[in-house]
N, CA and C atoms as an extended XYZ file, in Angstrom:
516
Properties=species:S:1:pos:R:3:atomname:S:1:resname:S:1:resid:I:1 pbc="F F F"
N       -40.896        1.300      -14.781 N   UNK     1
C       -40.211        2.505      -14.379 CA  UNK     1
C       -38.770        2.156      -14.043 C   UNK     1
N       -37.913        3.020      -14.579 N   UNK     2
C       -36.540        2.671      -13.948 CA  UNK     2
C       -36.391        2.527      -12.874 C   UNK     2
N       -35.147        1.964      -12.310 N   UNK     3
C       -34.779        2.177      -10.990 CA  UNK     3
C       -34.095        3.209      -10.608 C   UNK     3
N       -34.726        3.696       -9.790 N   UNK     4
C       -33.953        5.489       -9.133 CA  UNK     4
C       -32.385        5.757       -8.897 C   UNK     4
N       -32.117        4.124       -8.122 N   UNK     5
C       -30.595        4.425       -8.043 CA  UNK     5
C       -29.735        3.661       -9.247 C   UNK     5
N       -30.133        3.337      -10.121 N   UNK     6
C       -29.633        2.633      -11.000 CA  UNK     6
C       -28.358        3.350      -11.505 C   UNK     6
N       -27.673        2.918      -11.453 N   UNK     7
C       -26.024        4.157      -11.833 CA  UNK     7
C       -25.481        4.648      -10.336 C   UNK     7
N       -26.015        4.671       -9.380 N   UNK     8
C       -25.348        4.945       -8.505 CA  UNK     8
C       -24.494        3.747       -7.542 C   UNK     8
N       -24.807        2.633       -7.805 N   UNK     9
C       -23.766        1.774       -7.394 CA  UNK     9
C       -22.749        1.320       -8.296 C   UNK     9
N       -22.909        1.760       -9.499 N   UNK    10
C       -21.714        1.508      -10.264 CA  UNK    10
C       -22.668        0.296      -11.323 C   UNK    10
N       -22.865       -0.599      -10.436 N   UNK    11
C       -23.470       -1.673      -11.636 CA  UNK    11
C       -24.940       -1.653      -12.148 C   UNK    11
N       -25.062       -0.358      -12.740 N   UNK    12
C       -26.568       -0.800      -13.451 CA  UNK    12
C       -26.552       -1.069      -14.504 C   UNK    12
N       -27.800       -1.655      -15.061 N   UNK    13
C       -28.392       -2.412      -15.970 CA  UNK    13
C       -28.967       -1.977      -17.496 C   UNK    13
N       -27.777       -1.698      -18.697 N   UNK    14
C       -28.578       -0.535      -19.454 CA  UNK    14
C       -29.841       -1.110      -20.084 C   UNK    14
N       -30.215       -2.434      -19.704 N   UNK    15
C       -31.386       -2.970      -20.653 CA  UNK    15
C       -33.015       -2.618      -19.270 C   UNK    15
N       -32.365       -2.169      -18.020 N   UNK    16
C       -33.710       -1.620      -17.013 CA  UNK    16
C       -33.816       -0.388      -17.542 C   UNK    16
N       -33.160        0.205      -18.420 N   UNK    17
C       -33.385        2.009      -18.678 CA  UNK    17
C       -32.869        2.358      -20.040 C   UNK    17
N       -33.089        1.192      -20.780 N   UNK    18
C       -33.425        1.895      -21.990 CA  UNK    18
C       -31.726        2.419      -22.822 C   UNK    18
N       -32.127        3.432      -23.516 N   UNK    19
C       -31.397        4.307      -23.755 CA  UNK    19
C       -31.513        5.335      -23.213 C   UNK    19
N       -32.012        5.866      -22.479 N   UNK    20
C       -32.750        7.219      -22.046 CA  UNK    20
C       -31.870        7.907      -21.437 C   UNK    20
N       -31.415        9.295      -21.139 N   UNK    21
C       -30.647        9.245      -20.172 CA  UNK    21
C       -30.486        9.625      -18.962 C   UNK    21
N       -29.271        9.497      -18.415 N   UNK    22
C       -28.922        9.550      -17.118 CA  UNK    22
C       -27.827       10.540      -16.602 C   UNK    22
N       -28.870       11.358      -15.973 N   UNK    23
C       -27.734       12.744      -15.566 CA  UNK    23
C       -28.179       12.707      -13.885 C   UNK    23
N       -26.778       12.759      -13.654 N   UNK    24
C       -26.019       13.450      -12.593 CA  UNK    24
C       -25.160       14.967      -12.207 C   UNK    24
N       -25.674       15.647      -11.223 N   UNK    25
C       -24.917       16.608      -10.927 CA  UNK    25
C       -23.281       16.339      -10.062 C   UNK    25
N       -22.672       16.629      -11.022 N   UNK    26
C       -21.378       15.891      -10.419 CA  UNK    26
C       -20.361       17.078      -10.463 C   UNK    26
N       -20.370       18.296      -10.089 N   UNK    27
C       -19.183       19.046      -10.505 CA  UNK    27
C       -18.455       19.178       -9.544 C   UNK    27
N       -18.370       18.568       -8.255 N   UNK    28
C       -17.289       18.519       -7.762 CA  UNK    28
C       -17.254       19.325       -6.304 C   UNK    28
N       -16.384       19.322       -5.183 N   UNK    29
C       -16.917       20.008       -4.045 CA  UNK    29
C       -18.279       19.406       -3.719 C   UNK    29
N       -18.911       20.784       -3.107 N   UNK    30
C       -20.027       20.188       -2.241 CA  UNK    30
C       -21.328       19.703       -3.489 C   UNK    30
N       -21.013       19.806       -4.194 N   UNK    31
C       -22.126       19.067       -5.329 CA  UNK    31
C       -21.677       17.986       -5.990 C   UNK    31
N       -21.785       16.739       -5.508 N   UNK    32
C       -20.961       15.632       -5.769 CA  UNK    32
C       -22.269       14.929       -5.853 C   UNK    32
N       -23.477       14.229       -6.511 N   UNK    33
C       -24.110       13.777       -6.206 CA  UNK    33
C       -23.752       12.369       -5.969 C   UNK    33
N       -22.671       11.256       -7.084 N   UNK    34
C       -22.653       10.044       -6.516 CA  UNK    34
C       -21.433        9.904       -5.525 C   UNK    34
N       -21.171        9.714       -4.742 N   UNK    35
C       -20.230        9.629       -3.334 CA  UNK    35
C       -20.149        7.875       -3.115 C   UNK    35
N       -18.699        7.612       -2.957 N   UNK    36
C       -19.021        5.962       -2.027 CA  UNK    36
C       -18.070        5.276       -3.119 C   UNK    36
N       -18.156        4.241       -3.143 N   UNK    37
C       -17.267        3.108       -3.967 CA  UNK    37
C       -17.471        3.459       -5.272 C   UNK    37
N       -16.534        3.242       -6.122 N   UNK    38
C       -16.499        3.728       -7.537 CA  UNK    38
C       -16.400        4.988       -8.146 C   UNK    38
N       -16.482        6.306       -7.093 N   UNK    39
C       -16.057        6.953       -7.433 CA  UNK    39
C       -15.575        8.146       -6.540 C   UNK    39
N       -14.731        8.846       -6.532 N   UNK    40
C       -13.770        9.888       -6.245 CA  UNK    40
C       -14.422       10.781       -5.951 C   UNK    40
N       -13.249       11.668       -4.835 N   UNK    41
C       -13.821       12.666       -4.172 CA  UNK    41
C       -13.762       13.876       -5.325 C   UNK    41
N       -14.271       14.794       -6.049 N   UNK    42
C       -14.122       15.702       -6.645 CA  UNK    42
C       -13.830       16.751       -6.164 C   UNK    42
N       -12.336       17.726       -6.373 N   UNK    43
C       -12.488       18.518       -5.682 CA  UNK    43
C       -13.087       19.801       -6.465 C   UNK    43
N       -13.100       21.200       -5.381 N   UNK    44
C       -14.360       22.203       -5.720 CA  UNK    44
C       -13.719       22.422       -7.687 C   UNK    44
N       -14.430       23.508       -7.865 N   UNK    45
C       -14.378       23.826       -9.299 CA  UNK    45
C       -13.099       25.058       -9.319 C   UNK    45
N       -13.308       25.410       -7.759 N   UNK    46
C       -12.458       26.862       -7.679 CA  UNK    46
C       -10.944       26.117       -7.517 C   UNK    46
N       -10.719       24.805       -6.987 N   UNK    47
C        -9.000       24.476       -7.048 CA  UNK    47
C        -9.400       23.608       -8.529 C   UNK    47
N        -9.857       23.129       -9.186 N   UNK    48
C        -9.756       22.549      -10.543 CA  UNK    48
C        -9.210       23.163      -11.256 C   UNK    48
N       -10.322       24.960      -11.246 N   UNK    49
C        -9.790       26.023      -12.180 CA  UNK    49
C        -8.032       26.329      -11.709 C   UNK    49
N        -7.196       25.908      -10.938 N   UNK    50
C        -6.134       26.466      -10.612 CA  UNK    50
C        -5.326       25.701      -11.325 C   UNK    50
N        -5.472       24.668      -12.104 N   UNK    51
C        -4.750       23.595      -12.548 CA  UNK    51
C        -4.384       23.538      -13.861 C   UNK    51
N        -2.851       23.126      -14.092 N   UNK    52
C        -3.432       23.231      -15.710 CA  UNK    52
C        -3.439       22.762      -16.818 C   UNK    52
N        -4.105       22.902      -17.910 N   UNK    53
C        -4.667       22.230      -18.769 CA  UNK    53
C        -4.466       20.627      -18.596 C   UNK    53
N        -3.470       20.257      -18.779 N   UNK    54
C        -2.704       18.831      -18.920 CA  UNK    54
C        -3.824       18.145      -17.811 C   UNK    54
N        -3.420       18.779      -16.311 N   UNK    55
C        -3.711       18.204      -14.689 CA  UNK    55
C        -5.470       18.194      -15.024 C   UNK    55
N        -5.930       19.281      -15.665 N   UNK    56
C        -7.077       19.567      -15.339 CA  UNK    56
C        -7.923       18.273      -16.575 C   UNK    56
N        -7.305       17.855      -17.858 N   UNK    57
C        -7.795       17.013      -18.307 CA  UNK    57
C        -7.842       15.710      -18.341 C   UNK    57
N        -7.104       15.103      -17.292 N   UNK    58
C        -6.428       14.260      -16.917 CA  UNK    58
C        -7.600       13.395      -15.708 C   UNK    58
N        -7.379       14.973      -14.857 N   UNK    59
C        -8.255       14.261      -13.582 CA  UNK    59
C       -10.241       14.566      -13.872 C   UNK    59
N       -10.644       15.096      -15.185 N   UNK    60
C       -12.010       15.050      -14.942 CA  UNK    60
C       -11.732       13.791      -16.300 C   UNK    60
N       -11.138       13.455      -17.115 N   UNK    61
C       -10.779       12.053      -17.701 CA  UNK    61
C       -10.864       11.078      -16.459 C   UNK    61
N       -10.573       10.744      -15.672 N   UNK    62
C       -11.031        9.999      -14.785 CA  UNK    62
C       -12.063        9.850      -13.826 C   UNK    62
N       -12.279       11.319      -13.281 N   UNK    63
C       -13.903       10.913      -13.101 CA  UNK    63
C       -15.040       10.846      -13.621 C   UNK    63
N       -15.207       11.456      -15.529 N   UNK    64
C       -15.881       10.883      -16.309 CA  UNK    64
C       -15.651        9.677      -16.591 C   UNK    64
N       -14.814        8.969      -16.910 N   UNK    65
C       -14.395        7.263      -16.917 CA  UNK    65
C       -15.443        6.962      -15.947 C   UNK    65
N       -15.226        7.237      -14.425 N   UNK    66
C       -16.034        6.755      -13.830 CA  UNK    66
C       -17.723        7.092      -14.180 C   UNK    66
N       -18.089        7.453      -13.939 N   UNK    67
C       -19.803        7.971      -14.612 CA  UNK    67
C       -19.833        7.093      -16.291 C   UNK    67
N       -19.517        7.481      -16.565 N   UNK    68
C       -19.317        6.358      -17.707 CA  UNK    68
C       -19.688        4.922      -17.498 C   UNK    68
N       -18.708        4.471      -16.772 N   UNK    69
C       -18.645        2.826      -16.006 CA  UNK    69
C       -19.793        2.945      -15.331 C   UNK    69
N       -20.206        3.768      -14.761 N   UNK    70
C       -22.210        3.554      -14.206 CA  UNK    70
C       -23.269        3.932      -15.103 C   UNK    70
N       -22.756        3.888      -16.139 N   UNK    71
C       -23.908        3.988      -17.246 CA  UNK    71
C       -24.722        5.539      -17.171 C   UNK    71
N       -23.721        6.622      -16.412 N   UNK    72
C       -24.535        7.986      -16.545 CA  UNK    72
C       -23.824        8.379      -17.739 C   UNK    72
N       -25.117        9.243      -18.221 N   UNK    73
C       -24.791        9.673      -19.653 CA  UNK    73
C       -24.233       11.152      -19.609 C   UNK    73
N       -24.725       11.761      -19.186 N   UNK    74
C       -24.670       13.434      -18.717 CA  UNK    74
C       -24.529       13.657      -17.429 C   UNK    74
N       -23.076       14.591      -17.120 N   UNK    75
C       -23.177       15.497      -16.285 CA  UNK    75
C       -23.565       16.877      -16.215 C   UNK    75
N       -24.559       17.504      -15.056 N   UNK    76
C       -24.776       18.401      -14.988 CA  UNK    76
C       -24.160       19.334      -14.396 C   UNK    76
N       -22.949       19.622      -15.419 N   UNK    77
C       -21.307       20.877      -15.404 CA  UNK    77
C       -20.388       20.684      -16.188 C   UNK    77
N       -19.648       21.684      -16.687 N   UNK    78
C       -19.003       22.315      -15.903 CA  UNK    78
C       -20.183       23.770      -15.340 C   UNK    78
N       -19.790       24.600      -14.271 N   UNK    79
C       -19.910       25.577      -13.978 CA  UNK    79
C       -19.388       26.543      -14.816 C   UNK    79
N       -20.171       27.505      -15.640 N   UNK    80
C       -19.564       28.289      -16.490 CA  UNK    80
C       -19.401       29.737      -16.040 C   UNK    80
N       -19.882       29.513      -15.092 N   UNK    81
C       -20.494       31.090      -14.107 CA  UNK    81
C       -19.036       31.841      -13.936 C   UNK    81
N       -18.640       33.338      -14.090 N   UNK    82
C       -17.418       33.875      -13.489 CA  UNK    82
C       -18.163       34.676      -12.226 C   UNK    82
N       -17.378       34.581      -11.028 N   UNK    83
C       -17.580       35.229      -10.068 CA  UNK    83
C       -16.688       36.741       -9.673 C   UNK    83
N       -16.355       37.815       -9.389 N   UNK    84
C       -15.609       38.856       -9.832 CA  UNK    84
C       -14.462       38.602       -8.360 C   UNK    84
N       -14.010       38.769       -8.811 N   UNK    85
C       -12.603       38.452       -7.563 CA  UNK    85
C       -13.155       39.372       -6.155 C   UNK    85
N       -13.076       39.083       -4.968 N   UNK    86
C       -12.948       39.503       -3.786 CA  UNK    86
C       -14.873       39.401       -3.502 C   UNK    86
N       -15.481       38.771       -4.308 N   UNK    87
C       -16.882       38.775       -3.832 CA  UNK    87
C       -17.760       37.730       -3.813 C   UNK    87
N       -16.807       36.848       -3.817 N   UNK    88
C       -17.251       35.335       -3.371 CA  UNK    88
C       -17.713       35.037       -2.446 C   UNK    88
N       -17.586       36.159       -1.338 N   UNK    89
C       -19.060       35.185       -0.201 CA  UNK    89
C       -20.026       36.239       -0.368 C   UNK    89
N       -20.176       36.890       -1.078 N   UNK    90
C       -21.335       37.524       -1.428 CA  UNK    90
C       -22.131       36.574       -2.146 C   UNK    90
N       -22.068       36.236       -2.931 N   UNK    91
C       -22.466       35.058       -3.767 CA  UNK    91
C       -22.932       34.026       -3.687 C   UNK    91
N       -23.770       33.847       -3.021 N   UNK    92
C       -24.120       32.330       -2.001 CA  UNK    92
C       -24.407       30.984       -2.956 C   UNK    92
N       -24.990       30.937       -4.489 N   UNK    93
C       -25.224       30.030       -4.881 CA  UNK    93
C       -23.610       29.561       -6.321 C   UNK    93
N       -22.809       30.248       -5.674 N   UNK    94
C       -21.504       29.890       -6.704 CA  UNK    94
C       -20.528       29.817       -5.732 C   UNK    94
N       -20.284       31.181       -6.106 N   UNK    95
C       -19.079       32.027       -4.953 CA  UNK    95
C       -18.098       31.326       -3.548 C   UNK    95
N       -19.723       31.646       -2.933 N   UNK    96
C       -20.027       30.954       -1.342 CA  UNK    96
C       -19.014       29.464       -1.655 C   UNK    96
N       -19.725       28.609       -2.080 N   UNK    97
C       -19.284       27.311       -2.473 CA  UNK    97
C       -17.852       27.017       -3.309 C   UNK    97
N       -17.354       27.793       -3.834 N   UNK    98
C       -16.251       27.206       -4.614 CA  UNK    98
C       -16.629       26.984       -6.116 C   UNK    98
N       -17.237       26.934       -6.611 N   UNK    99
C       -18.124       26.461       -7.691 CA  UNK    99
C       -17.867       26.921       -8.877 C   UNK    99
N       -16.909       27.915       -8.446 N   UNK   100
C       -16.567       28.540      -10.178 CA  UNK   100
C       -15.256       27.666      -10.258 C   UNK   100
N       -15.078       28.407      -11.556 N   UNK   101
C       -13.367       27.758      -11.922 CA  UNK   101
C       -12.579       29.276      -12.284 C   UNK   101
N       -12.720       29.967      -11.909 N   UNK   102
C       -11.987       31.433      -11.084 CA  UNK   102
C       -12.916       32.346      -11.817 C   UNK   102
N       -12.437       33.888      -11.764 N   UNK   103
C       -12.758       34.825      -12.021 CA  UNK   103
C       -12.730       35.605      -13.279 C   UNK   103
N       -11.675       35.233      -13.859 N   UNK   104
C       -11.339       35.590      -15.370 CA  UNK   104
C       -12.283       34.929      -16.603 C   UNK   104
N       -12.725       35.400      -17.288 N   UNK   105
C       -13.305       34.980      -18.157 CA  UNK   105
C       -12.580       34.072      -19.435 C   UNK   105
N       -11.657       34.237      -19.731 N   UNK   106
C       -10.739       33.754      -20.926 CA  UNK   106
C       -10.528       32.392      -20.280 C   UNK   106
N        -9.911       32.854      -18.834 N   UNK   107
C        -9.334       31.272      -17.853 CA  UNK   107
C       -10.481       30.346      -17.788 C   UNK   107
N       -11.379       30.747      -17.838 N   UNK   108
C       -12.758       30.064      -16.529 CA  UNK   108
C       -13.032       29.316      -18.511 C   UNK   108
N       -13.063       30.304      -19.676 N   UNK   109
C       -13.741       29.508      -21.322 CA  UNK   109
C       -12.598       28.573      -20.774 C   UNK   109
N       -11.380       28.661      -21.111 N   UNK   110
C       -10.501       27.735      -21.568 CA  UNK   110
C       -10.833       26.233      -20.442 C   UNK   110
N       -11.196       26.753      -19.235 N   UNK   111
C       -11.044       25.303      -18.104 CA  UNK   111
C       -12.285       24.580      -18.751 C   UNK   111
N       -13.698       25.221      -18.778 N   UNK   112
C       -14.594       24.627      -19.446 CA  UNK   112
C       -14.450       23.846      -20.558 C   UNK   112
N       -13.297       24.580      -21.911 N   UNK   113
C       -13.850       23.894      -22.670 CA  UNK   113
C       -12.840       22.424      -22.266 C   UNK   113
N       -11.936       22.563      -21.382 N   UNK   114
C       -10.997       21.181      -21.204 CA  UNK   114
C       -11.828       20.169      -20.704 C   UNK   114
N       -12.643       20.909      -19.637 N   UNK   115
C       -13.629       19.609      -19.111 CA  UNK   115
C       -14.712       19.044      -19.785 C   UNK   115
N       -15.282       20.397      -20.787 N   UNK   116
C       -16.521       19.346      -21.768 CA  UNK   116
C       -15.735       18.792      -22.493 C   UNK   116
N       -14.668       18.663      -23.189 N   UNK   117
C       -14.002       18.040      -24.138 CA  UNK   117
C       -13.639       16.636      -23.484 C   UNK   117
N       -13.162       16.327      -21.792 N   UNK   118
C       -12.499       15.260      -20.477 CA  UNK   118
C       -14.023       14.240      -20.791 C   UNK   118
N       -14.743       14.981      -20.203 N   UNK   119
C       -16.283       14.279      -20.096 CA  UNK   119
C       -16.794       13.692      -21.336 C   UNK   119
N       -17.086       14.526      -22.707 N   UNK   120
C       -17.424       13.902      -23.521 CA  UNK   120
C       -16.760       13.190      -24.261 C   UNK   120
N       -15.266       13.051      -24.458 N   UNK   121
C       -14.309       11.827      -25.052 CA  UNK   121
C       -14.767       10.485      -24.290 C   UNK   121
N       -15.011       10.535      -22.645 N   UNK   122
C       -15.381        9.591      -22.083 CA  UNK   122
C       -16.760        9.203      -22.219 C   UNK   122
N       -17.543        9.299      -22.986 N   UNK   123
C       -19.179        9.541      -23.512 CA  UNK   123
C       -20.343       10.063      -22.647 C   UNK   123
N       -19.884       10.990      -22.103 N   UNK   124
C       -20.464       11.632      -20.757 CA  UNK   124
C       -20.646       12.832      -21.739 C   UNK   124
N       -21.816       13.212      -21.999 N   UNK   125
C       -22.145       14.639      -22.365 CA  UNK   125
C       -22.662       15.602      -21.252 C   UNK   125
N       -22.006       16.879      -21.285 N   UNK   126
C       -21.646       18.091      -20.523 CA  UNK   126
C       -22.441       18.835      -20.901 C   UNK   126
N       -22.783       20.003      -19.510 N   UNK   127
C       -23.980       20.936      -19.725 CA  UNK   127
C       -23.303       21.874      -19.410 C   UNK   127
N       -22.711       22.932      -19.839 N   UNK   128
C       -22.047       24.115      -19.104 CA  UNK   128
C       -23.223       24.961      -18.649 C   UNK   128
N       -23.107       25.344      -17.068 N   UNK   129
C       -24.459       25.922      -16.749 CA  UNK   129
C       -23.598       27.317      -16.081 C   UNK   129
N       -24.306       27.925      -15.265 N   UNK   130
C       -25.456       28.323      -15.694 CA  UNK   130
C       -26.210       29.529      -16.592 C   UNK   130
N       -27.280       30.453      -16.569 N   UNK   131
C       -27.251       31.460      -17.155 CA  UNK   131
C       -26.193       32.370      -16.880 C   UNK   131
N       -25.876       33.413      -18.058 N   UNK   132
C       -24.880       34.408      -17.248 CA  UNK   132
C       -25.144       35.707      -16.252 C   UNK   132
N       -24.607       35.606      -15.697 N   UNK   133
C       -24.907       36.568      -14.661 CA  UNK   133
C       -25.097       36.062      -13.181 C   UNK   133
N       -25.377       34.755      -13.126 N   UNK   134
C       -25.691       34.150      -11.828 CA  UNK   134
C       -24.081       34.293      -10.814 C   UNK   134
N       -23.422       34.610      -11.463 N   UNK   135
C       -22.013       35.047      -10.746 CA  UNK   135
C       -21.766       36.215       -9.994 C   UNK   135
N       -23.080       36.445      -10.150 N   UNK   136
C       -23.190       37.790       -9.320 CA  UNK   136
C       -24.474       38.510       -8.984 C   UNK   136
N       -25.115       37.165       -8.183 N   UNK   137
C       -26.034       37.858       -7.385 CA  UNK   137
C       -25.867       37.594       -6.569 C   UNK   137
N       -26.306       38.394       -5.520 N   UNK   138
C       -26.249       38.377       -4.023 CA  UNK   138
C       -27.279       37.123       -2.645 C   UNK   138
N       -28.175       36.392       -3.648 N   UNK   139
C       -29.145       35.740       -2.799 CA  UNK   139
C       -28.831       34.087       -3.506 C   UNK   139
N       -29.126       32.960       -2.585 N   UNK   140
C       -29.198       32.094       -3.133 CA  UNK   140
C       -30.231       31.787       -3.798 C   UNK   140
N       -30.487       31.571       -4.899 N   UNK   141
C       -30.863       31.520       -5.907 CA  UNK   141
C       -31.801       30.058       -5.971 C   UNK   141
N       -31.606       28.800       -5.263 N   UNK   142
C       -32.726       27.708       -5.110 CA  UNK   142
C       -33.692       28.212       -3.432 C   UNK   142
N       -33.013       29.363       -3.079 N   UNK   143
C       -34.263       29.634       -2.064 CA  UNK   143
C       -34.530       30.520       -2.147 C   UNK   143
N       -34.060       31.548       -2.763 N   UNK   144
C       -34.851       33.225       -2.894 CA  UNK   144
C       -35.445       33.569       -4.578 C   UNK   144
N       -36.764       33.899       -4.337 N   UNK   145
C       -37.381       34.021       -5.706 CA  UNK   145
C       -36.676       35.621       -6.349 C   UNK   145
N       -36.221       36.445       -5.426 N   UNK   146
C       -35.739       37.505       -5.966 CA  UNK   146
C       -34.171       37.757       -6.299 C   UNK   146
N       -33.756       37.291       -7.542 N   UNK   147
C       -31.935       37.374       -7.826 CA  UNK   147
C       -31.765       37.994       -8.662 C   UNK   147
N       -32.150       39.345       -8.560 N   UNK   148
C       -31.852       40.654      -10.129 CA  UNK   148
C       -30.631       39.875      -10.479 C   UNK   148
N       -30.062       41.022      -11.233 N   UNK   149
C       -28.626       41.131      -11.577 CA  UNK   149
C       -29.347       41.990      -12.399 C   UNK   149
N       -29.108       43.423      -11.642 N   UNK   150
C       -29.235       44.416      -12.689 CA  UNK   150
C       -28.588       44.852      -14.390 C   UNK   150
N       -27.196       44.415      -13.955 N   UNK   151
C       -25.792       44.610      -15.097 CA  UNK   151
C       -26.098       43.677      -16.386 C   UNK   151
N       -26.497       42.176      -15.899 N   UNK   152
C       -26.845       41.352      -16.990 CA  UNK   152
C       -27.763       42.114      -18.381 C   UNK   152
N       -27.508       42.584      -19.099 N   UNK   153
C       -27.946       42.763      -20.821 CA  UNK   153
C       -27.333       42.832      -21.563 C   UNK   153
N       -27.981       43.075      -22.950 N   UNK   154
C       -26.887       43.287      -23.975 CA  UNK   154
C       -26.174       44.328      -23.903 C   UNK   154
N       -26.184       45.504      -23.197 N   UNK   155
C       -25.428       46.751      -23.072 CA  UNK   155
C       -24.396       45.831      -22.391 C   UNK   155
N       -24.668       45.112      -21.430 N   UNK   156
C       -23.761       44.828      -19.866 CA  UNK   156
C       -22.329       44.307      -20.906 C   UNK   156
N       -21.178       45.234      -20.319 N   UNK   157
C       -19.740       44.895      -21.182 CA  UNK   157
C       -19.375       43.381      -20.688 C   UNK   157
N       -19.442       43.217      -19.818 N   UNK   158
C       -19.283       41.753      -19.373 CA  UNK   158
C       -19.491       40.582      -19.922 C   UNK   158
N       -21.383       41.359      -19.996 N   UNK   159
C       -21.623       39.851      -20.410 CA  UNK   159
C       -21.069       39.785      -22.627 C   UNK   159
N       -21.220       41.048      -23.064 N   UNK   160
C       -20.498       41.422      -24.773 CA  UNK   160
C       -18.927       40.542      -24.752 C   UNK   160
N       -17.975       40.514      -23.731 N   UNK   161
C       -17.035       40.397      -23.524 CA  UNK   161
C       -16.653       38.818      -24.257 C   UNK   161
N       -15.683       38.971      -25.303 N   UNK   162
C       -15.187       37.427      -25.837 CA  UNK   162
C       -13.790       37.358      -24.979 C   UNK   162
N       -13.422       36.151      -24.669 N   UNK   163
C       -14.674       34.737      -25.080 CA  UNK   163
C       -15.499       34.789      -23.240 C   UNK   163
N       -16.997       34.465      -24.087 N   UNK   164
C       -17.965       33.948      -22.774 CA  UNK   164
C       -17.331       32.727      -22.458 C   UNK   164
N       -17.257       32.420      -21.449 N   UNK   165
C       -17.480       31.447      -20.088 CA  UNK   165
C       -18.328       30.141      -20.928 C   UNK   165
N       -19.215       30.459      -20.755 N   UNK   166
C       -20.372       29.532      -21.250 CA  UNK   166
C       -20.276       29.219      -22.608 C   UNK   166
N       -19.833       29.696      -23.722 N   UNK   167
C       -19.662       29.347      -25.318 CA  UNK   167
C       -18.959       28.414      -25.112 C   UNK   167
N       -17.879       28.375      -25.188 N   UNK   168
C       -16.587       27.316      -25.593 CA  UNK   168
C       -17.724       25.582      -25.043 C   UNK   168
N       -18.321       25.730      -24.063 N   UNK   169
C       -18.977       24.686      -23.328 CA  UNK   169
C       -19.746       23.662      -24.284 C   UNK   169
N       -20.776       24.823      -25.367 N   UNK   170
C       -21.744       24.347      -26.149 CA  UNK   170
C       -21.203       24.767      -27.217 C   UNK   170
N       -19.999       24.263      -27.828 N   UNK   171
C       -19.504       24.390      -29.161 CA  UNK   171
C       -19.078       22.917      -29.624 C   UNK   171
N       -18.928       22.339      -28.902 N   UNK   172
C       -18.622       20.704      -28.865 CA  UNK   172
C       -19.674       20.116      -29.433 C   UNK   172
């Protein structure tokens, strides 16, 4: 069996684990899973998204470098979620947290696709998560079994709206 923390001190062993891989939730802010020597504080997704292009590919180029250098294969982000301006603490499992990369949809494709493009040049393959619509429910969502989002369908103009958030992510 592998070793659990293997990648999290920086020096693991790719012949204890194979090829198989190794994902980390790393998007930054309060979801940072590896913390400590070797790698950087990430900040949230909501000041990333403020940055631009150049700044913004620059600095997740370096903390994929790092994940890289620990032999993780996949990160689990960018955050593809848009949250609607002024209702971010409504929002407890995005919002609340910082976690988007703003509100606009065009802004939030374009930051995504800079960071899956940062991550996977560095051989870190990217998951743009999550479903759409999670930008706007009202309950946190890893503790409440009930998170409608009534608006989410194919009628919903939002979610019809080019470019999605989430495309540009999984076009790479």
């Amino acid at each position: 069996m592998p070793d659990s923390t293997a990648g999290q001190s920086g020096t693991s062993d790719r012949s204890r684990h194979g090829d198989g891989t190794i994902a980390v939730d790393q998007e930054g802010g309060p979801v940072q899973t590896l913390k400590g020597a070797g790698f950087d504080r990430v900040p949230t997704a909501l000041g990333r998204g403020r940055q631009d292009p150049a700044a913004l590919r620059s600095a997740t180029a370096g903390w994929a470098g790092q994940l890289h250098d620990a032999e993780i294969t996949m990160d689990l982000g960018p955050v593809a979620d848009t949250v609607p301006a002024g209702t971010e603490a409504d929002n407890p499992p995005i919002g609340a947290c910082d976690r988007q990369l703003g509100s606009d949809p065009q802004a939030v494709a374009a930051s995504v696709t800079t960071v899956v493009e940062a991550l996977q040049d560095a051989g870190v393959v990217a998951t743009a998560e999550h479903f759409p619509g999670l930008g706007r429910v009202r309950v946190n969502t890893d503790t409440d079994l009930e998170a409608p989002d009534p608006e989410t369908s194919p009628e919903d103009r939002a979610w019809r709206r080019s470019p999605r958030p989430w495309t540009p992510g999984s076009a790479r």
